[in-house]
Structures are given as C-alpha cells and as structure tokens.
N, C-alpha and C positions, 0 to 999 in steps of 0.2 A: 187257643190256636189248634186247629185240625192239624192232623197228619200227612194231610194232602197239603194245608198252607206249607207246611214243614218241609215237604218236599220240594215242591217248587219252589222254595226260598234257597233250596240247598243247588239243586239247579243251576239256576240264576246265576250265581258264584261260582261254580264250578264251572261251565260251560267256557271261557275264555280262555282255561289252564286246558282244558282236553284237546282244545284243537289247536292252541298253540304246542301241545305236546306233540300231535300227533303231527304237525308240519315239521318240528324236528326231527322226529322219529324217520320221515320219509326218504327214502332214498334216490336219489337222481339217478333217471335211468342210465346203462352203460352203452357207449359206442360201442357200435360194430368197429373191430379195426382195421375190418377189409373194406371198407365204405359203402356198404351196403343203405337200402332203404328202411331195414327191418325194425322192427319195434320202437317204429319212429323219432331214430336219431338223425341227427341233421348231420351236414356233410363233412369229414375229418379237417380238423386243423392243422396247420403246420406247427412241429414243435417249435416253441422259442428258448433263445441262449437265456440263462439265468439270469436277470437283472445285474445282480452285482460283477459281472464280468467284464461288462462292457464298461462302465466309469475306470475300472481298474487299467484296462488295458491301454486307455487312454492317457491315464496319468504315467505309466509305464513311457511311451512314447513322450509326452511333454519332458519327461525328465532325461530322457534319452537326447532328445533334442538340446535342451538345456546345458547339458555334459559336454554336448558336441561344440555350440557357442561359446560354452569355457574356456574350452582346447581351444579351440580356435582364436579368440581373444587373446590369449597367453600368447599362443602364437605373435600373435598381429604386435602384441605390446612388446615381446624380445626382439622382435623382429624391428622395431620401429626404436627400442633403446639402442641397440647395435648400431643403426645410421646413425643416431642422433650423436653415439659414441666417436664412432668412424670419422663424423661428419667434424668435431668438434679438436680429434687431434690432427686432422690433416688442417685446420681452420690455424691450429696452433703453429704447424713446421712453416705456413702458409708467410706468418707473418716473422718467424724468424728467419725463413729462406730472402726475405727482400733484405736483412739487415746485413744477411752474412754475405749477399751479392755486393752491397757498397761497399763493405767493406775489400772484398776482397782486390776491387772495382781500387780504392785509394790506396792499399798493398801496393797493386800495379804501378800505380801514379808516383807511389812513394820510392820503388827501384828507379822506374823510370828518370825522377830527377835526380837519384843521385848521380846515376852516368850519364845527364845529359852535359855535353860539350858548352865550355864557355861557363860554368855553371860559379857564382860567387857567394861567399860566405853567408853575406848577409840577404840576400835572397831563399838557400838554403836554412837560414834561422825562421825568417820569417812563414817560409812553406812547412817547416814542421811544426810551427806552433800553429797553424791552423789544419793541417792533419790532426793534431792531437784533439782541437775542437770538435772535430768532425766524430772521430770517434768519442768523445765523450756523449755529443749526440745520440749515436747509436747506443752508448752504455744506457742514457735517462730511456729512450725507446726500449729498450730490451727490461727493463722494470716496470713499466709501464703492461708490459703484455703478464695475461694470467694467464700462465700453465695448467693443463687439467691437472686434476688432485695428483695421482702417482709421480708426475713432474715437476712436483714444485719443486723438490729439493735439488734434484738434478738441472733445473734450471738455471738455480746460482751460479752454477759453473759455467754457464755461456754470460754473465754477467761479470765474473772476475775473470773473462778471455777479456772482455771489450776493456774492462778499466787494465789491464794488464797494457794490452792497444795504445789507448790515451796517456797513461804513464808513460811510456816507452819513447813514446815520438816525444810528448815535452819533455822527455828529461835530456834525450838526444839535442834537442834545440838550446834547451840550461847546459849542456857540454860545450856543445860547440861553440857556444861564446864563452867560457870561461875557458876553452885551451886556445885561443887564440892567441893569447899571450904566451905559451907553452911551444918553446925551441923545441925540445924534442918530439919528435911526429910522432916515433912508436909508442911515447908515455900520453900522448893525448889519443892514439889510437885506442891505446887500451882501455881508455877512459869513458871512449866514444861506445867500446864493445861491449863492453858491463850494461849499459845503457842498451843497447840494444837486444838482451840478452831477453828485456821485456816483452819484448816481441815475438820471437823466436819460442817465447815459454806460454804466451798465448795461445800461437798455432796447439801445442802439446794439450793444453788444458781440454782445449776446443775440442779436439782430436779423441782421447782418454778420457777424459772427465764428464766431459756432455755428450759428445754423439754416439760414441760407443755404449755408454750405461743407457741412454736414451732409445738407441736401437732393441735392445735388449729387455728395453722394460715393455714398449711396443709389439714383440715378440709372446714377450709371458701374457699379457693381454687378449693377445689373438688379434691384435690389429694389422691388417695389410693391406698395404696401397700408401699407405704414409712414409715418407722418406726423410729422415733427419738432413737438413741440410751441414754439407761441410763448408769450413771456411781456414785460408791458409794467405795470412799476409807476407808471410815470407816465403817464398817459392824456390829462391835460390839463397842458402844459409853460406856460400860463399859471398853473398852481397856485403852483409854484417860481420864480416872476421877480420881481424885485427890489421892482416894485410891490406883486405880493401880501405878498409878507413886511414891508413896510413898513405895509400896512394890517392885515397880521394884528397887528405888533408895536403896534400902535393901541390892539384892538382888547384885546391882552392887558395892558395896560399899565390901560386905565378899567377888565376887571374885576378887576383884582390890587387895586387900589383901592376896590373896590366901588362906584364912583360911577356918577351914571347916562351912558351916553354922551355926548362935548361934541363940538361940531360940524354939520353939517347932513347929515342923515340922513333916508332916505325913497325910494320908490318911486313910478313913476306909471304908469300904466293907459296905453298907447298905442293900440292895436287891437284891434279883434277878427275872423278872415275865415271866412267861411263856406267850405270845400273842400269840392270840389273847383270849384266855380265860381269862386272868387276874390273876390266881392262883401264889401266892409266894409261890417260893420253901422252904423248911424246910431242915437244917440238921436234926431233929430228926426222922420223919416220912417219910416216900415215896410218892411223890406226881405221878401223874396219868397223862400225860402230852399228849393231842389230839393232834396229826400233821396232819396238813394240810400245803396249800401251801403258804400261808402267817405266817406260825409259828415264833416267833421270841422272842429273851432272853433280857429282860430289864435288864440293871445291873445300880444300883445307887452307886454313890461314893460318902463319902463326906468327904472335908477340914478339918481334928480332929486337923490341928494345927493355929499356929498365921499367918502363912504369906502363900502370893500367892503362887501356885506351878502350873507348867505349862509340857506340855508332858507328863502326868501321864500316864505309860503304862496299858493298861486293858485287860487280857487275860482270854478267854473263853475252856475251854477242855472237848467233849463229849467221855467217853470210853462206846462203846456200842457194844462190838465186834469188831475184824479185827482191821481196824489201826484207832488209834484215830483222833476222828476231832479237829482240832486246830483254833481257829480264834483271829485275835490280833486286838485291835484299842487303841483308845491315848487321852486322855483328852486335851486340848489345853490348857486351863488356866481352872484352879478353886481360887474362893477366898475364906479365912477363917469363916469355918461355913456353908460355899455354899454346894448344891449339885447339880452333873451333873448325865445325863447319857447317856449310852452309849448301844445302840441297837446291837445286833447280830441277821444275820438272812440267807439264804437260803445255807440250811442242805441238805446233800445228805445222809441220813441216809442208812445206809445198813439193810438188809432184818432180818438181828439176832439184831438188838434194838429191834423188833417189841415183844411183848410179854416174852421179858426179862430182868435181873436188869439192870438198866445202872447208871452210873452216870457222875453227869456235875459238873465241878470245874472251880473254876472264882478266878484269882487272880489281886491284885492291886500291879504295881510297888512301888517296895518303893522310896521316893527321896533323894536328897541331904539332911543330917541332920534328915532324920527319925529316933528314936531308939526302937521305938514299931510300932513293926510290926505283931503281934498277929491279928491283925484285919483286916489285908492286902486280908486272903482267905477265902475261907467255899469251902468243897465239899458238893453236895448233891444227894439224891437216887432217881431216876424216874423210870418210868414205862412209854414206847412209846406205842402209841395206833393211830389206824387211828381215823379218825375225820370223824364222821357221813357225809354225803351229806344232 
C-alpha cells in the first residue's frame, strides 16, 4: 500500500471527529443587550421565572388553602357538637318539665280535696289511692327517660322525689282506714302526719338533690337556655300538720255520720282597706277613697270558731250608680283564731261614683254549723275621688 493510500484511509476516519469537534468547539454568537441589529442577533427575549418556582408556589397556596378548610371544618364540627349538645339537654329538661307540671298539677288537686266541703272518708280513701297511681305513673315515665351522660346520676334523684310522691299518698290512704277505728283524733292525726311527711320530703329532694346539682352541672358545662324544671306538691306545709289532720279527721268523722256539724263554727268580718292608701273603711263615718289604677279592697276574715273551715266565700258589692259591681273570691282554708285575706281589685267604675255617695258591702259566707252570723257583713259609705298624679 502507497503512502498516498495511507493517507486517504487515514482521512476517511478522521474527517467526522474534526467537524464534529470543531461544531463543539463553536461558540454561539452573544446578544447585544441593547437590542440592537448588530452581528446578527435576533431580537431580546424576556427573561423567565426559574422553573422550579412556580410548581412551588403553587403547592405553597394548595396547602394554605387546605389549612384554612381545616380550621374551618373544626370550626363547623364544634360548632355543630355544641347544638347537638344544647339541643339534647334542653330535649331532656323538655320531657322532665311535662312530668313535674302533672305533678304538680295533682299536688293541687290533692289540697284541694282535702278542704273541700262535705268531703267523706271513704271517698277521701279512694281519691288517694289513685293519686298515688298517678304518681307511680310519673315515677315508671321518669325511668324510662335517658339523661345525657353527666346526669345520670343526678337523675335518680328526681325518681326517688316521685316514688317518695306515690308512697306518701298510699300510705296516707292505708292510714286513714286503719285510724278510723281510733277515738283519739290527735293520735290518728299523728299517724296521718308521719305519712305525710313523705311528701313534704319529696318537695326537698326535688329541690336539693336534683335541680340545684342539676343546675349546676349545666353551668360547668357551659350550657345555656336550659332550665331545670321545679316541682313542689306541697305548697302549703300547714295543709299536712298534725293540726290540720286532726281538724280534717273532725270534719270527716260529722260527715261519715251525716249529722250536722257540733261544736262552734263561724267566721267574722274584720276589715276592710282601701289600697294603695291604706285608710280602713268605717261603717260610722264616710271615708274619701283616691282611685287610681292600682286601687284595691283588703278584706280580712277571721276563724271566730273551734275548727278549720275551708271554701269560705267572700263577696265584695260597689253600688255607686247604674248597675252594681259584684266581685266574689273564696278563702281556701282558715284555721281557728287565724286570719286571711282576701284582695279585690280592678274596678271599672262608672262616671256617677265620681263625686257622689256610694257604698261598698262585703259579706262572709256562712259555713256548715255557723249560728252567729251578725258579724258575717258591714256595709260602708265612700266618697270616689281621682287620685292626684
């Protein structure tokens, strides 16, 4: 092989390393950076943000956002525990409030019979063994209700008020027939008040035990707008005292007999006051009497004989021109020696009282076994006047 083959063979091979070198080698011409036309560079580009800024800042935001939907969730879900909370113990006072309204509702019912007039043993047995049913009612409904969690415990105790309730009245109803046979009134009274004492220790539970810890646990909680309902069967603790039962067992004993009341019996008329001025009316002289809009007639009654008397009717009569005014009320019980009274009050006076004679008479029912009744009424003489401003 020649020297000349040798070259051109060397050539050949070489030639695709030199120009691929020397395209490496070359350098891309430089912009002008004032944008010129010169040394044929094409026209300036706008810089751009680095690549990796922009996915960044975006996730930056997503997660921003993200943060904020949390918060705000949490938000939404305390927010919505709270009603659900709210919503749940006033759902609870909701359904104990309708047990302690009948109850309190048959309390009523249960004074009520004992001072009603006419009123017999056996009638009286019968009416408290179905009170006491009644309340045992309300005891099974009051276990039946779920208290939320922090109330269960404190619940118990509006359940031993009701069986407290239902015990009291039947065992009153098991007394009262077994002292029937019992001469002495004070030793069956006592027997009657033991018994009642159940009742009486209800109210206190109810009171103390349940609504007060129960207000208070509602409190620590932060709950508000919910109201513990109260409940109070015995309203008047002179109803159940050894007295009254002694005069009730009186009282049931003349009509179990049907005879007429014995003993001395009767009511007497004590006062009358004009309010808000305070002046007692006089049958002798004429009293001056300011109307205004709170005007109102005090009348005092009181017990002139030995034994309770209950329903006492109390009637009040203005003749002051035109047709007269009539108003009636009722004493509930009084006991011997006692006195109540008994308020009348918003007068529609007509225009002829104003400036001329009137008068107002106030009479007391007589009762069973009264026979002095002289002291039952008074009329008296006024004179209507407005009342300064």
């Amino acid at each position: 092989m020649s020297t000349r083959d040798d070259d051109i063979e060397f050539n050949f091979f070489d030639e695709p390393e030199t120009v691929e070198a020397s395209q490496r080698g070359r350098r891309l011409p430089r912009r002008d950076r004032g944008g010129g036309d010169g040394g044929g560079d094409g026209p300036r580009r706008p810089m751009q943000t680095p690549t990796g800024l922009i996915p960044l800042a975006r996730l930056v935001g997503l997660i921003a956002i993200a943060i904020a939907l949390v918060v705000a969730l949490v938000f939404w879900v305390g927010a919505c525990q709270g009603k659900n909370k709210h919503d749940a113990y006033a759902a609870y006072a909701a359904k104990v409030r309708t047990i302690a309204q009948s109850s309190d509702e048959l309390g009523k019912e249960f004074a009520s019979k004992l001072i009603s007039p006419g009123l017999k043993q056996a009638d009286l047995e019968q009416s408290l063994q179905q009170y006491a049913q009644q309340e045992q009612q309300a005891y099974d409904q009051a276990q039946q209700i779920t208290a939320p969690g922090p109330l269960r415990r404190i619940h118990a105790q509006l359940i031993d008020a009701l069986e407290l309730r239902a015990k009291g009245l039947a065992g009153l109803g098991d007394a009262l027939s077994q002292t029937a046979s019992v001469k002495d009134a004070s030793t069956a009274a006592a027997t009657l008040t033991g018994r009642a004492q159940l009742l009486t220790a209800s109210d206190v539970v109810w009171d103390e035990l349940y609504k007060q810890p129960a207000g208070e646990q509602l409190t620590s909680l932060g709950i508000t707008g919910v109201v513990i309902p109260e409940s109070h069967f015995i309203t008047n603790s002179d109803l159940v005292s050894a007295r009254s039962f002694s005069l009730l067992l009186t009282r049931l004993r003349g009509a179990s007999t049907g005879g007429t009341p014995n003993g001395k019996h009767g009511n007497g008329l004590v006062s009358v006051k004009a309010q808000p001025q305070g002046d007692a009316l006089s049958t002798d002289t004429a009293t001056t009497v300011k109307v205004s809009a709170d005007l109102s007639f005090v009348v005092t009654v009181e017990d002139s004989g030995d034994f309770q008397e209950v329903n006492v009717p109390v009637t009040l009569t203005i003749n002051a021109g035109g047709t007269p005014i009539v108003k009636r009320q009722s004493i509930q019980q009084i006991q011997p020696a006692q006195q109540q009274t008994v308020t009348f009050n918003n007068f529609d006076l007509p225009t002829s009282a104003f400036g001329n004679r009137a008068t107002i008479k106030v009479e007391v029912g007589p009762v069973p076994g009264e026979i002095n009744t002289a002291n039952n009424a008074a009329t008296y003489t006024v004179f209507f006047t407005l009342s300064s401003p």
